[in-house]
C-alpha positions, 0 to 999 in steps of 0.5 A: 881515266874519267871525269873531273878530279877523279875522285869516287864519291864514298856514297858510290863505292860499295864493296870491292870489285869481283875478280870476273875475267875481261878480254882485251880488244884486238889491240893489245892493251898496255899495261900502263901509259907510262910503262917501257913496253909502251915506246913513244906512247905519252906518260899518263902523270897518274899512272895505271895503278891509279885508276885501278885502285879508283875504279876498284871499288862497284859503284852503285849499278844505277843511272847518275841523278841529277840532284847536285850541281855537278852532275847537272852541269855534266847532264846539261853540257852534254845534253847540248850537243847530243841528238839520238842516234848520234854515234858517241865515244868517251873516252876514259869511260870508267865507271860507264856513269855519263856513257850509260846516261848518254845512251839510256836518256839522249839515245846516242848509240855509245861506245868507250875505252878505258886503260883500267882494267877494273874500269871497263869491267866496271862499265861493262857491268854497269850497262848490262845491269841496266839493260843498255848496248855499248861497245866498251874497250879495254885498250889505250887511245893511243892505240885505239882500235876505232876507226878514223871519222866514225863519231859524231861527239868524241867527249873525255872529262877530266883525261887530257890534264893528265898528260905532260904534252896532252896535242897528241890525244886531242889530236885523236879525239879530233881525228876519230870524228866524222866531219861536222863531229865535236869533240867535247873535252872538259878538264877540272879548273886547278889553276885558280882559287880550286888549285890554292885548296888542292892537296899537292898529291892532286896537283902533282898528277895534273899539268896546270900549264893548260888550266885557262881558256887561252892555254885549251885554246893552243891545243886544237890541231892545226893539221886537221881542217877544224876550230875550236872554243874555250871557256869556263863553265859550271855551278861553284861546288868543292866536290870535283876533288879539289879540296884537299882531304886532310881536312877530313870529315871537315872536306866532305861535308864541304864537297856534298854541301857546296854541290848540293848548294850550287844547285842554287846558283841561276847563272855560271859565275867565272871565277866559281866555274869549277870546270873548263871546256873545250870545244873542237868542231871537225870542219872536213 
């Protein structure tokens, strides 16, 4: 699980993943959210084999830069709520991308958890090609081996619209918090004019009843002493995966011309906001 639509970015993926052995963490990890073995765990929309084929692929070994408009809108919305030495989490961390720039330029001691095998093995590459400490586990966050109240920022992109009922794993991302901690959750903006462009195959492993401010709002538990605020957020662009790719070469120039075009755009625009966030402040 990671960010936005979840797409890999073609200029990203360069060749297969090798086939190094990866060790679970102390929590035996399922092998898929959905799969029977897992009883009462909620079912991932995507599934397992989705993420494994995404993360399949080495990216390539390198901090992200900030010369399109996603990824700077990723960079300043983190940067907002992030001071160093700030104990962070993400979850769904694969590829390790944001997690290792979280780490190497706000110096926040990290941590991540992914339930793709090749995802982890992916991030734990990255970060050690690139020098960087974090503690990266394979498991499913239902059954997180962290520790209740140890982080100050819990942060997914693009994790929770994969779930038909996603209470219970903002639930957990407001439980692991330390009190005075954020939890900061973003989703893509399927349920506007991004949804009338997606494939239905995009569509069909999203839950749009949650893709407005109000219905995000309905998410923050009641049960644990917190609040939370909504809102749409980010520079227009095509390249969160929206568009639908049987427009071929068509698609792509369109997602790295309107990404690199939103870096132009001086304020959020509410209609173009291609993202959603949610905001939970853990109160005690």
């Amino acid at each position: 699980m990671n960010t936005g639509a979840h797409v890999v970015d073609s200029s990203e993926a360069q060749k297969p993943l090798p086939a190094v052995p990866i060790t679970p963490g102390t929590n035996a990890h399922c092998a898929s959210a959905a799969s029977p073995s897992c009883s009462g765990t909620p079912e991932d929309k995507a599934g397992i084999g989705h993420w494994d084929s995404t993360w399949g692929q080495l990216p390539r070994m390198r901090l992200p830069r900030a010369y399109t408009s996603t990824i700077r809108d990723k960079m300043s919305l983190l940067r907002g709520v992030v001071r160093p030495g700030m104990k962070f989490l993400e979850i769904g961390c694969a590829p390790g991308k944001m997690l290792s720039w979280v780490a190497a330029s706000l110096g926040a001691e990290v941590s991540g958890l992914d339930y793709s095998e090749p995802g982890v093995r992916v991030a734990r590459m990255m970060f050690h090609t690139l020098g960087l400490s974090a503690d990266i586990r394979h498991e499913d966050v239902f059954e997180t081996t962290f520790a209740p109240g140890s982080f100050d920022v819990v942060y997914s992109a693009g994790v929770i619209e994969h779930f038909e009922d996603p209470t219970g794993i903002v639930r957990i991302h407001t439980k692991l918090l330390k009190p005075g901690g954020l939890a900061l959750i973003t989703v893509p903006n399927l349920g506007g004019m991004y949804g009338r462009i997606a494939s239905k195959e995009t569509l069909a492993i999203h839950n749009l009843a949650i893709m407005s401010p109000g219905a995000l709002r309905e998410l923050v538990p009641t049960e644990i002493d917190c609040s939370g605020v909504a809102f749409r957020y980010g520079r227009f662009t095509l390249a969160m995966g929206a568009i639908d790719a049987r427009w071929g070469i068509v698609s792509k120039v369109l997602q790295i011309g309107t990404d690199l075009a939103g870096l132009a755009q001086p304020f959020h625009i509410e209609a173009l906001c291609p993202t959603l966030v949610l905001k939970i402040r853990r109160n005690s």
